[in-house]
N, CA, C and O of each residue as an XYZ file, in Angstrom:
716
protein
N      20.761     47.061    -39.156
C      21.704     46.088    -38.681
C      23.079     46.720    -38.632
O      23.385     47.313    -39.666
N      24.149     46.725    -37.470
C      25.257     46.869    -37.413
C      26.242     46.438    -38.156
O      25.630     45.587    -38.802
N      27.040     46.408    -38.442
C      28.155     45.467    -39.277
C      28.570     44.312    -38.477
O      28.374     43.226    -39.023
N      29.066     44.293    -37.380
C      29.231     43.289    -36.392
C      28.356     42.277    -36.909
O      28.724     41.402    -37.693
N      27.471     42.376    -36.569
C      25.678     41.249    -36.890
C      25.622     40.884    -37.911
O      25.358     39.696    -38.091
N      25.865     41.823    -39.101
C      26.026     41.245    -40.692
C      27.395     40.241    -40.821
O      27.370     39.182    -41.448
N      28.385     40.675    -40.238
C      29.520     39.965    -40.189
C      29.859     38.500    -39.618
O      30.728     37.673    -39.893
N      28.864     38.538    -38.762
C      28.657     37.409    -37.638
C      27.851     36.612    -38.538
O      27.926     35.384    -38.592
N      27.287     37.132    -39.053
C      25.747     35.877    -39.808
C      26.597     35.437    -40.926
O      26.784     34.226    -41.052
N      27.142     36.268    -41.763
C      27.380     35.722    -42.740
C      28.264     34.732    -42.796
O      28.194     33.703    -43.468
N      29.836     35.383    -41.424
C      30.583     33.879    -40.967
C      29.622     32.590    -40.552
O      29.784     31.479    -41.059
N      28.626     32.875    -39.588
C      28.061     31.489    -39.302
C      27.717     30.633    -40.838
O      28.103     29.491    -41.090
N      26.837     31.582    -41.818
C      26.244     30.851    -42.899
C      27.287     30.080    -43.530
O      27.086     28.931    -43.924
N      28.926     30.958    -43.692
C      29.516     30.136    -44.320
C      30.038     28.583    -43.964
O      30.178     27.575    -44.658
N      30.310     28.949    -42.211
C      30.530     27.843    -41.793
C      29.365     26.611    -41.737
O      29.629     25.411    -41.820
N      27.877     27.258    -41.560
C      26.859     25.890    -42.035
C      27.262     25.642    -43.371
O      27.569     24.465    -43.560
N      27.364     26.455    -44.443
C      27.180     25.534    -45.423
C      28.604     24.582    -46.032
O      28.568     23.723    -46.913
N      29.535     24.944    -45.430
C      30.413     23.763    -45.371
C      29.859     22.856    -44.538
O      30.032     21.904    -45.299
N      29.464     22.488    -43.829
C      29.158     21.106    -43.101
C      28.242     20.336    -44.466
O      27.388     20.698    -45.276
N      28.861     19.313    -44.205
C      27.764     18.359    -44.951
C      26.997     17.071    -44.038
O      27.437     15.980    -43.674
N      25.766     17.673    -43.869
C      25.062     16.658    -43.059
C      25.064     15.098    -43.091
O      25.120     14.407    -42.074
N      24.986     14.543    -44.560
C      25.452     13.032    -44.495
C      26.438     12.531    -43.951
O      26.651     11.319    -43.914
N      27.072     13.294    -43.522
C      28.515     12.530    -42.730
C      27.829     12.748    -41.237
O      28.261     11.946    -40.410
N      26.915     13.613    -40.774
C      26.485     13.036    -39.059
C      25.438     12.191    -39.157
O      24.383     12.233    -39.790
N      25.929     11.411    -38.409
C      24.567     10.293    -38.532
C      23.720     10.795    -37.683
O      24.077     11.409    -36.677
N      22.337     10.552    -38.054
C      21.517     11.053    -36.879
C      20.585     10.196    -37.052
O      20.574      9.486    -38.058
N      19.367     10.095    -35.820
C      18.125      9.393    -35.861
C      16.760     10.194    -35.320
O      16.723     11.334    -34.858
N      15.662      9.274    -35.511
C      15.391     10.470    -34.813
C      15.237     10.640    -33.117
O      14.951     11.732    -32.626
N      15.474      9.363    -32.251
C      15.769      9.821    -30.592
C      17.234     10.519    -30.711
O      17.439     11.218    -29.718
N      18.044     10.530    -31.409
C      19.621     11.023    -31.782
C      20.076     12.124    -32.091
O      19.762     12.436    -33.240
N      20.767     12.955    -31.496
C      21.264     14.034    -32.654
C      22.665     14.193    -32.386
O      22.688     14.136    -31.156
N      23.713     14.338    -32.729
C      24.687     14.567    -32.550
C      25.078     16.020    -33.002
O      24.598     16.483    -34.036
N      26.131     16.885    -32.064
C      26.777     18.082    -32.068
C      28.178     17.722    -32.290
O      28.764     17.386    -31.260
N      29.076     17.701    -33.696
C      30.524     17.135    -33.951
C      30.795     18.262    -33.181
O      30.975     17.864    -32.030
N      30.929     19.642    -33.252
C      31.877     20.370    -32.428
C      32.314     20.316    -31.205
O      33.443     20.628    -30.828
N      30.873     19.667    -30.153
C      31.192     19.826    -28.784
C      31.550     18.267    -28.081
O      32.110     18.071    -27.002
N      30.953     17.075    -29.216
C      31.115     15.920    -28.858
C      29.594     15.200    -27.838
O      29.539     14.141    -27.213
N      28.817     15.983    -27.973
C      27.664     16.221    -27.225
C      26.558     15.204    -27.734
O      26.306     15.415    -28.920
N      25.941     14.331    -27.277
C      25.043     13.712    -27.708
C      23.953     13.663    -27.179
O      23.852     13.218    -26.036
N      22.353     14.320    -28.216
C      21.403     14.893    -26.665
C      20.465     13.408    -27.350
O      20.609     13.210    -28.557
N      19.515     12.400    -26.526
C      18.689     12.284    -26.578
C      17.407     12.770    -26.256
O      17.174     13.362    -25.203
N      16.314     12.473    -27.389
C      14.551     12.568    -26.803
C      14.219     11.424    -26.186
O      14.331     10.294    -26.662
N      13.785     11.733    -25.061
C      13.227     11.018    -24.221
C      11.781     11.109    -24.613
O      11.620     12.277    -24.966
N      10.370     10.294    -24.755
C       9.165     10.458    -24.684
C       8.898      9.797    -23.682
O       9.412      8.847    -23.091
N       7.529     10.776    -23.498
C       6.892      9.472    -22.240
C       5.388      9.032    -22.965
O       4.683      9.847    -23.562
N       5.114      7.873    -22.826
C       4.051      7.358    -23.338
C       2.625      7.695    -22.886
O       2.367      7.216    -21.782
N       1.826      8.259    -23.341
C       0.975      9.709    -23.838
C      -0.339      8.562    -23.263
O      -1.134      9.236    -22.607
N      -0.624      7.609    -23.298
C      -1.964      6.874    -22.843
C      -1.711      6.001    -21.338
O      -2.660      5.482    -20.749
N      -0.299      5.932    -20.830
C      -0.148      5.283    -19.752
C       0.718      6.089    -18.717
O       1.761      6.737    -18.809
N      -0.546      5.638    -17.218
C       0.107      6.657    -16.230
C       1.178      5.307    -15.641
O       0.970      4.141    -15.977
N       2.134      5.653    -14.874
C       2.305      5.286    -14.588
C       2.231      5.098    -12.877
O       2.574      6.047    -12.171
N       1.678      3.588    -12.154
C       1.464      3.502    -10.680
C       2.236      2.764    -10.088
O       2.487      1.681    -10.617
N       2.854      3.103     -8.817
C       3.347      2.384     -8.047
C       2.556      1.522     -7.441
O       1.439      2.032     -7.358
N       2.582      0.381     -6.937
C       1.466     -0.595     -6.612
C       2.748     -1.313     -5.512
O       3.965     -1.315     -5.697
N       2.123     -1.771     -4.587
C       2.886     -3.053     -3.518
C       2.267     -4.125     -4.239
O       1.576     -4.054     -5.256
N       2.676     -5.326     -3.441
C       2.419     -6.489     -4.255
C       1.038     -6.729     -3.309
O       1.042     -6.397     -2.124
N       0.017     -7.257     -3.866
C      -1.182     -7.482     -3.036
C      -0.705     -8.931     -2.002
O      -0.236    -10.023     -2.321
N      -1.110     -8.281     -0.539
C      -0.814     -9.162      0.845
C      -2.069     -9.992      0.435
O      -3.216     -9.552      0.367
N      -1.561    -11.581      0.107
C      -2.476    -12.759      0.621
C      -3.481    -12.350      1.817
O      -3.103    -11.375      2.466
N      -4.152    -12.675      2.034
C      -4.564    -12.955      3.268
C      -4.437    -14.290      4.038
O      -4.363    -15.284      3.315
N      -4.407    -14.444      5.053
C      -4.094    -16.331      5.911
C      -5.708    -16.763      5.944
O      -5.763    -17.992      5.886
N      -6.701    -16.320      5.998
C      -7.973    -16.916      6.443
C      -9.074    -15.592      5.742
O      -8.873    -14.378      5.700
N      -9.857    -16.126      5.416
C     -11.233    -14.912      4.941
C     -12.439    -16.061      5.622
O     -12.533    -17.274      5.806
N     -13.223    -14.864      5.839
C     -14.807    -15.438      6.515
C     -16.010    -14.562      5.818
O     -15.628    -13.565      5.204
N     -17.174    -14.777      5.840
C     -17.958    -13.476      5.793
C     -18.148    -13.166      6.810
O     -17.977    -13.733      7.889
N     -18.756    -11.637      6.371
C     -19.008    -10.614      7.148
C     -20.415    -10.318      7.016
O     -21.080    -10.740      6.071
N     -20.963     -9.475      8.106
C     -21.925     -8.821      8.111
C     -22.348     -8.138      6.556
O     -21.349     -7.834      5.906
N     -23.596     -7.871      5.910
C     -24.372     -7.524      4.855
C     -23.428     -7.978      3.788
O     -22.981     -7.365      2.819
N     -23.326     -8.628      4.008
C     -22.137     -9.539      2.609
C     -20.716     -9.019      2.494
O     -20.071     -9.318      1.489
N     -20.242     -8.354      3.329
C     -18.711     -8.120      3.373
C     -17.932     -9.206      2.968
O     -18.490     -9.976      2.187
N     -16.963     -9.426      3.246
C     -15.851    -10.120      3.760
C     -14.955     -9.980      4.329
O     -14.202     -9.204      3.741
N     -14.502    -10.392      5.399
C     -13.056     -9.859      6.224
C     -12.151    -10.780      6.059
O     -12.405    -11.921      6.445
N     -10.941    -10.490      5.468
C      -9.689    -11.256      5.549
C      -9.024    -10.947      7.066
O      -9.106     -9.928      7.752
N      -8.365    -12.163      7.311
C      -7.480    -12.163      8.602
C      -5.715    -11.839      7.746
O      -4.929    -12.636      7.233
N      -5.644    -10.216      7.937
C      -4.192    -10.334      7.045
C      -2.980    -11.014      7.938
O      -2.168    -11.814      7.473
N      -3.007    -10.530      9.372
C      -1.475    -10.815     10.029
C      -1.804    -10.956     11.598
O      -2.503    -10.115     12.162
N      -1.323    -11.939     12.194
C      -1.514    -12.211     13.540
C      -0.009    -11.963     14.209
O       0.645    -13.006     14.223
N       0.583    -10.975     14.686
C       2.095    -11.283     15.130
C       1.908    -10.757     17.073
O       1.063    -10.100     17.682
N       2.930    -11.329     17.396
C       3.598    -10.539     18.815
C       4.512    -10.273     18.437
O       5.165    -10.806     17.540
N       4.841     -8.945     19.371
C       5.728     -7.825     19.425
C       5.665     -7.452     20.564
O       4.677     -6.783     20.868
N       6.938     -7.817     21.853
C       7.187     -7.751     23.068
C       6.119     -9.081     23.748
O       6.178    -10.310     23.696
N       5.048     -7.977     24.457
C       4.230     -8.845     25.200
C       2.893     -8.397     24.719
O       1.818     -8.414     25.318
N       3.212     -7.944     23.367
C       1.344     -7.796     22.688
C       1.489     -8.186     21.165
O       2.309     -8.019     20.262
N       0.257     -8.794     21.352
C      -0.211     -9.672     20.113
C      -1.347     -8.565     19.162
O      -2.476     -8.333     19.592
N      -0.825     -7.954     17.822
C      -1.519     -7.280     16.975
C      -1.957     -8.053     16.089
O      -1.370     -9.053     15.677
N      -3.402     -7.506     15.599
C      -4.555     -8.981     14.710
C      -4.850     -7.732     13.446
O      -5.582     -6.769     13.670
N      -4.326     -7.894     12.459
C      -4.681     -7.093     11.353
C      -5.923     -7.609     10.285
O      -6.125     -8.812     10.123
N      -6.609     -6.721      9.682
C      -8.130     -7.447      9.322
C      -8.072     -6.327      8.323
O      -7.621     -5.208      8.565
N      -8.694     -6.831      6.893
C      -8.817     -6.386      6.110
C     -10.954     -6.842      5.578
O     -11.309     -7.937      5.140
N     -11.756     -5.822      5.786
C     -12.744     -5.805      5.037
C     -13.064     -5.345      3.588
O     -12.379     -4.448      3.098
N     -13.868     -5.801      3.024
C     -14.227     -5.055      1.960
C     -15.451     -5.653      1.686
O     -15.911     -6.521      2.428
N     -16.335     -5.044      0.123
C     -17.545     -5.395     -0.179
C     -17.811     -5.463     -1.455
O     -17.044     -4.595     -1.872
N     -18.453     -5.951     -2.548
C     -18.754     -5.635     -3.859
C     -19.815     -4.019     -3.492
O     -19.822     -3.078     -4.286
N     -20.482     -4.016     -2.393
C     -20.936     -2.713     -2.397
C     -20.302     -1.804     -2.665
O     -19.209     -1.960     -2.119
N     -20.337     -0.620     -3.373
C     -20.121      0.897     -3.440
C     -20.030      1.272     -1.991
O     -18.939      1.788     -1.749
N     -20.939      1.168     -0.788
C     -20.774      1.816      0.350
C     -21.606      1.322      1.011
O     -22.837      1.354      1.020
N     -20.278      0.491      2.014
C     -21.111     -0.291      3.114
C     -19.859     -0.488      4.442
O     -19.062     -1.414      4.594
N     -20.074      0.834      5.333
C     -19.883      0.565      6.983
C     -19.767     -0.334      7.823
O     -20.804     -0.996      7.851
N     -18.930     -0.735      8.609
C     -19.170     -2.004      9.559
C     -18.413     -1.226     10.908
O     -17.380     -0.561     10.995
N     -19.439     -1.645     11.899
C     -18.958     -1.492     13.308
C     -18.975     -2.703     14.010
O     -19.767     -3.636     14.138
N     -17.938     -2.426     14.401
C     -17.537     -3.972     15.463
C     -17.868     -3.684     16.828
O     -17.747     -2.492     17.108
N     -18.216     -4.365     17.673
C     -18.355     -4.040     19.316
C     -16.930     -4.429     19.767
O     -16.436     -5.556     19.719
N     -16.276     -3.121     20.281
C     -15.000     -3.757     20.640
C     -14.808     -4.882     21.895
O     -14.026     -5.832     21.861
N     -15.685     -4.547     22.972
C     -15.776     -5.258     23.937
C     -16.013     -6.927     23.697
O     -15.740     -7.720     24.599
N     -16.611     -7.424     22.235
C     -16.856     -8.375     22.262
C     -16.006     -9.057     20.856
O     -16.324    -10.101     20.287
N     -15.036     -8.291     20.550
C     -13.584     -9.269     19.772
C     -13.077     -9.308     20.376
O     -12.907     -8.268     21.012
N     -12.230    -10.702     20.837
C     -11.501    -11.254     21.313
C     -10.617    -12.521     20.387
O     -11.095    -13.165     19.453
N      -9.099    -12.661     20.997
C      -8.413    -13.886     20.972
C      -8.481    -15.324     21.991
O      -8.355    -15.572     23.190
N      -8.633    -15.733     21.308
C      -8.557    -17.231     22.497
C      -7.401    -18.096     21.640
O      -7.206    -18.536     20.507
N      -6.738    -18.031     23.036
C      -5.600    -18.773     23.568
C      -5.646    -20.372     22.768
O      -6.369    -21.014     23.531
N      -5.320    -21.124     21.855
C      -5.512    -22.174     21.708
C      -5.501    -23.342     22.551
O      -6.189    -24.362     22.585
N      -4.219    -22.772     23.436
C      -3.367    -24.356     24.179
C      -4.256    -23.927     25.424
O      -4.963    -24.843     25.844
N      -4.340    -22.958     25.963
C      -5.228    -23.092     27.390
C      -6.925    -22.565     26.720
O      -7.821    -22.912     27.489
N      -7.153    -22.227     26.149
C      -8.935    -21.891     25.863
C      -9.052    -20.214     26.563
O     -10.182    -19.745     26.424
N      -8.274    -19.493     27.117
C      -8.266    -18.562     27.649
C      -8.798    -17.229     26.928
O      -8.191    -17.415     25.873
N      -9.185    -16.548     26.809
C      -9.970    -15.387     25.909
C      -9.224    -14.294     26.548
O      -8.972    -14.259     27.753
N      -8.751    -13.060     25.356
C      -8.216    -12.210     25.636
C      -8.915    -11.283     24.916
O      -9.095    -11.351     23.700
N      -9.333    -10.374     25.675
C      -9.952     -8.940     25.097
C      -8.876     -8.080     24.810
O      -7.750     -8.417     25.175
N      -9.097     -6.741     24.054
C      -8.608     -5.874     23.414
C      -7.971     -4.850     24.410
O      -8.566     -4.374     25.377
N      -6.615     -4.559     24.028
C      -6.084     -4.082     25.163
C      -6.320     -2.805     25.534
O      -6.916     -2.240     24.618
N      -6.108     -2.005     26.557
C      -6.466     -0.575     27.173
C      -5.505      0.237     27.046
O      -4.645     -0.419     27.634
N      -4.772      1.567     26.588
C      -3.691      2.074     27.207
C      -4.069      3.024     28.377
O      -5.238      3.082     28.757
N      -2.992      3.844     29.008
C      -3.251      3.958     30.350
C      -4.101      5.416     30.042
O      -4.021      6.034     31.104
N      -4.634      5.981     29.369
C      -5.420      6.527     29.673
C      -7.261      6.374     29.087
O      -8.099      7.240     28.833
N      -7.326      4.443     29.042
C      -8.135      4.055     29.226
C      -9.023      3.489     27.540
O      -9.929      2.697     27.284
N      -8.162      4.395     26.736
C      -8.813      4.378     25.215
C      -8.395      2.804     24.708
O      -7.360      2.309     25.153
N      -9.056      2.219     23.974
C      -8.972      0.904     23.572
C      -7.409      1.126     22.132
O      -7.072      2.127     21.500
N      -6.972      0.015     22.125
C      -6.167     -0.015     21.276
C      -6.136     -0.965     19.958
O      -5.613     -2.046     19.689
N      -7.143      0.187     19.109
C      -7.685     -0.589     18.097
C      -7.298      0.824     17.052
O      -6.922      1.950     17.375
N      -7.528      0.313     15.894
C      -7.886      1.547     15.067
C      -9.260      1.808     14.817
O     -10.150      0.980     15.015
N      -9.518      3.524     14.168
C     -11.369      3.755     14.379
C     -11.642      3.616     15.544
O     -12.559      3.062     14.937
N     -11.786      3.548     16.443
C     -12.588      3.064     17.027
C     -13.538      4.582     17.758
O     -12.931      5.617     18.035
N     -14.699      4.465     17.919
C     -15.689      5.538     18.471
C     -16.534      4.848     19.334
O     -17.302      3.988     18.905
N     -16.456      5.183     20.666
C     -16.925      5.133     22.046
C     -16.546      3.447     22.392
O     -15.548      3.120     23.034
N     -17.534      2.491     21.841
C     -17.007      1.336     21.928
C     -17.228      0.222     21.014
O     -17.351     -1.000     21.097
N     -17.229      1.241     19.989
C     -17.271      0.247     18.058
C     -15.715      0.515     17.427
O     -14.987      1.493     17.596
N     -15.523     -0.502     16.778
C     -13.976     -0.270     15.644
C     -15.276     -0.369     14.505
O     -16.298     -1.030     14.324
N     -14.527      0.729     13.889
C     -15.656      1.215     12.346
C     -14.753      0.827     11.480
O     -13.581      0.666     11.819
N     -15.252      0.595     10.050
C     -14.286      0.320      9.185
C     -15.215      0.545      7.959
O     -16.430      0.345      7.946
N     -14.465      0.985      6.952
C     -15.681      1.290      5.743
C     -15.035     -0.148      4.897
O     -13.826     -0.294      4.722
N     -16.109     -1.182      4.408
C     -15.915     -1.975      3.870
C     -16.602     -1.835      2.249
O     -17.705     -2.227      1.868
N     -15.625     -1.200      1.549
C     -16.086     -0.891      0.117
C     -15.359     -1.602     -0.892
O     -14.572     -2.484     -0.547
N     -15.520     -1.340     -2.009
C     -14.796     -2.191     -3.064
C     -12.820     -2.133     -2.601
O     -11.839     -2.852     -2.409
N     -13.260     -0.782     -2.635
C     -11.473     -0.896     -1.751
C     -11.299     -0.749     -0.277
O     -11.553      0.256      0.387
N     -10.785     -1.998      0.181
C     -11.227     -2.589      1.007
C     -10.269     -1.642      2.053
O      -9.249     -1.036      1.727
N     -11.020     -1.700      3.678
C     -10.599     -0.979      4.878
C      -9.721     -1.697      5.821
O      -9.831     -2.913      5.665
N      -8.986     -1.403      6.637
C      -8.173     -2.011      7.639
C      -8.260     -1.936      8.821
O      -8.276     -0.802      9.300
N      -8.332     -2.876      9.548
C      -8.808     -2.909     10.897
C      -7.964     -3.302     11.728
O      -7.641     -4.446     11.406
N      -7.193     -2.832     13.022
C      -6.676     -3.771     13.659
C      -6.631     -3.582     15.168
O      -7.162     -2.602     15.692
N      -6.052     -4.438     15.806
C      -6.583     -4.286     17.814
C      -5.344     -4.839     17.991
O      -4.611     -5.385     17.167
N      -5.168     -4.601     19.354
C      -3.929     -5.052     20.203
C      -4.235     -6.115     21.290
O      -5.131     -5.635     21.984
N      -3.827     -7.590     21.842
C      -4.309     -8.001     22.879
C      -2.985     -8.133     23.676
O      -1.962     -7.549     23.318
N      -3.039     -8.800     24.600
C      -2.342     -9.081     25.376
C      -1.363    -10.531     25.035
O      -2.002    -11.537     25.343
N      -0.387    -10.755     24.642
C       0.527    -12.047     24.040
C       0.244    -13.453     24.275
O       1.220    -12.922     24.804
N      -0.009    -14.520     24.426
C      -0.624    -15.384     25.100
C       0.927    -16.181     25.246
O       1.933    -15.795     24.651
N       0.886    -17.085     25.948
C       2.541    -17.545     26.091
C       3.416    -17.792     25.123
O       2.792    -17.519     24.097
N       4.507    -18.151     24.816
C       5.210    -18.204     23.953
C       5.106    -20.002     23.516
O       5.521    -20.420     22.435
N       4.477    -20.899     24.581
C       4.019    -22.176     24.096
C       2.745    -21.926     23.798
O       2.034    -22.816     24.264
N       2.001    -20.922     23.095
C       0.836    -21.188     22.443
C       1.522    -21.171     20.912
O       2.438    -20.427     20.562
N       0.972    -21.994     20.241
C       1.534    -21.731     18.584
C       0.121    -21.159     17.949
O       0.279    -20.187     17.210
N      -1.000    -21.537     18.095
C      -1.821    -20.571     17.264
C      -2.944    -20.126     18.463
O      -3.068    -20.522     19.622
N      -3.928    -18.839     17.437
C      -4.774    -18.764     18.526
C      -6.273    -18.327     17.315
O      -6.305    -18.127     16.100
N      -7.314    -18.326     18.360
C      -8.124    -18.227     17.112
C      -9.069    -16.877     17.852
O      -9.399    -16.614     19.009
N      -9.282    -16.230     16.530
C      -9.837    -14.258     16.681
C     -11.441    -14.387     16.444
O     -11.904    -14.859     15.405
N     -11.976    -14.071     17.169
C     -13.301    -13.701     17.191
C     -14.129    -12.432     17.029
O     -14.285    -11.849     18.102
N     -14.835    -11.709     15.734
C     -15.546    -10.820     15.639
C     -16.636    -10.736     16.092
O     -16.964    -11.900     16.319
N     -17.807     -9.777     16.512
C     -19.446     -9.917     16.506
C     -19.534    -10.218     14.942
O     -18.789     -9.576     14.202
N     -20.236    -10.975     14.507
C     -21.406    -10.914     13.004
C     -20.145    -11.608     11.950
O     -20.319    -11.427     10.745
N     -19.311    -12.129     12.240
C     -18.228    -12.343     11.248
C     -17.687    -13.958     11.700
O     -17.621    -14.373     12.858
N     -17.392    -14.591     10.664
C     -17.085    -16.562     11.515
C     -16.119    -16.235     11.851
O     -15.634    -15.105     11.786
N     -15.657    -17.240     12.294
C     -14.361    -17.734     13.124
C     -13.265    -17.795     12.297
O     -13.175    -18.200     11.138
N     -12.104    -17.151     13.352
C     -10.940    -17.517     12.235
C      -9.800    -18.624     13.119
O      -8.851    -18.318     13.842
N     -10.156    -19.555     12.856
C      -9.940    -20.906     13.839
C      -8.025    -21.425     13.230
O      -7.460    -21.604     12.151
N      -7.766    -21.464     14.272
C      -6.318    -21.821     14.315
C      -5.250    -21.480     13.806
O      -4.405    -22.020     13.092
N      -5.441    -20.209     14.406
C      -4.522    -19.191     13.446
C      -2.978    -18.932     14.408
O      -2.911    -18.537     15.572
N      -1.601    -19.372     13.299
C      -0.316    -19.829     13.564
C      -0.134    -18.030     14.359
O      -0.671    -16.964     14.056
N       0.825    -18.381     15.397
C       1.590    -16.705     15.645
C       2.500    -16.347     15.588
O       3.365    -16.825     16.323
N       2.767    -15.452     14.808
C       3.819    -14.709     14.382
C       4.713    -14.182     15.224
O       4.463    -13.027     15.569
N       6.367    -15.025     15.971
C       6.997    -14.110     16.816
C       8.462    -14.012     16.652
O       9.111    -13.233     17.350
């Protein structure tokens, strides 16, 4: 050891052992540093809980069954411009159970005129649904449940509700629209 280093330690020791610890209060999330004015807390984080962000679970407006015991909730019927989007939530107590819809044959009907509106096209002909493969909307309806939704065409602004029609799934009859 240098002298410097011996010199240095032994000043520090003297200066610890003048301090007298009962005069800093401490705890144990607490410690206080009198020289610098510094106060550090321990933070813990709790060792058995994760923590999850969660949304608040969306009601649904209407549920029906479904095909092999599903269920489909009707989550949201709105227009936006001059198209009406139909959001659908399936699920199942099954572990794993598939549902294909025939897109050609869900439709909206118009309440105030009875008019039926199929699922809309964009211009290069593909249906405007989600999933969808050749001419099924697929949806995996499992314990955690899948989302489904299609685009139609708006029905007037004096229709107040309209009611959505699946293959294999009831009716979701008089449903208010969102504009």
């Amino acid at each position: 050891m240098n002298i410097l280093h011996v010199t240095f330690m032994a000043a520090t020791g003297i200066a610890l052992a003048g301090c007298d610890v009962s005069e800093t209060p401490s705890t144990p999330d607490t410690a206080a540093a009198p020289e610098s004015g510094v106060t550090r807390e321990a933070v813990t984080a709790p060792q058995d809980e994760t923590p999850v962000a969660r949304m608040p679970a969306q009601v649904a407006i209407q549920s029906q069954p479904g095909p092999d015991g599903a269920q489909v909730d009707l989550m949201k019927v709105a227009v936006t411009g001059d198209i009406l989007t139909v959001t659908l939530r399936c699920s199942s107590d099954e572990k794993i159970n598939s549902e294909s819809f025939d897109v050609q044959k869900i439709s909206v009907i118009d309440d105030a005129t009875s008019q039926r509106l199929g699922v809309l096209k964009d211009n290069a002909g593909e249906w405007m649904a989600s999933n969808v493969g050749g001419n099924s909307l697929n949806t995996e309806c499992e314990i955690k449940p899948g989302v489904i939704w299609a685009k139609f065409p708006a029905p007037p602004a004096t229709s107040k509700t309209v009611s959505i029609n699946l293959p294999k799934v009831g009716p979701f009859d008089g449903i208010p629209v969102t504009r």
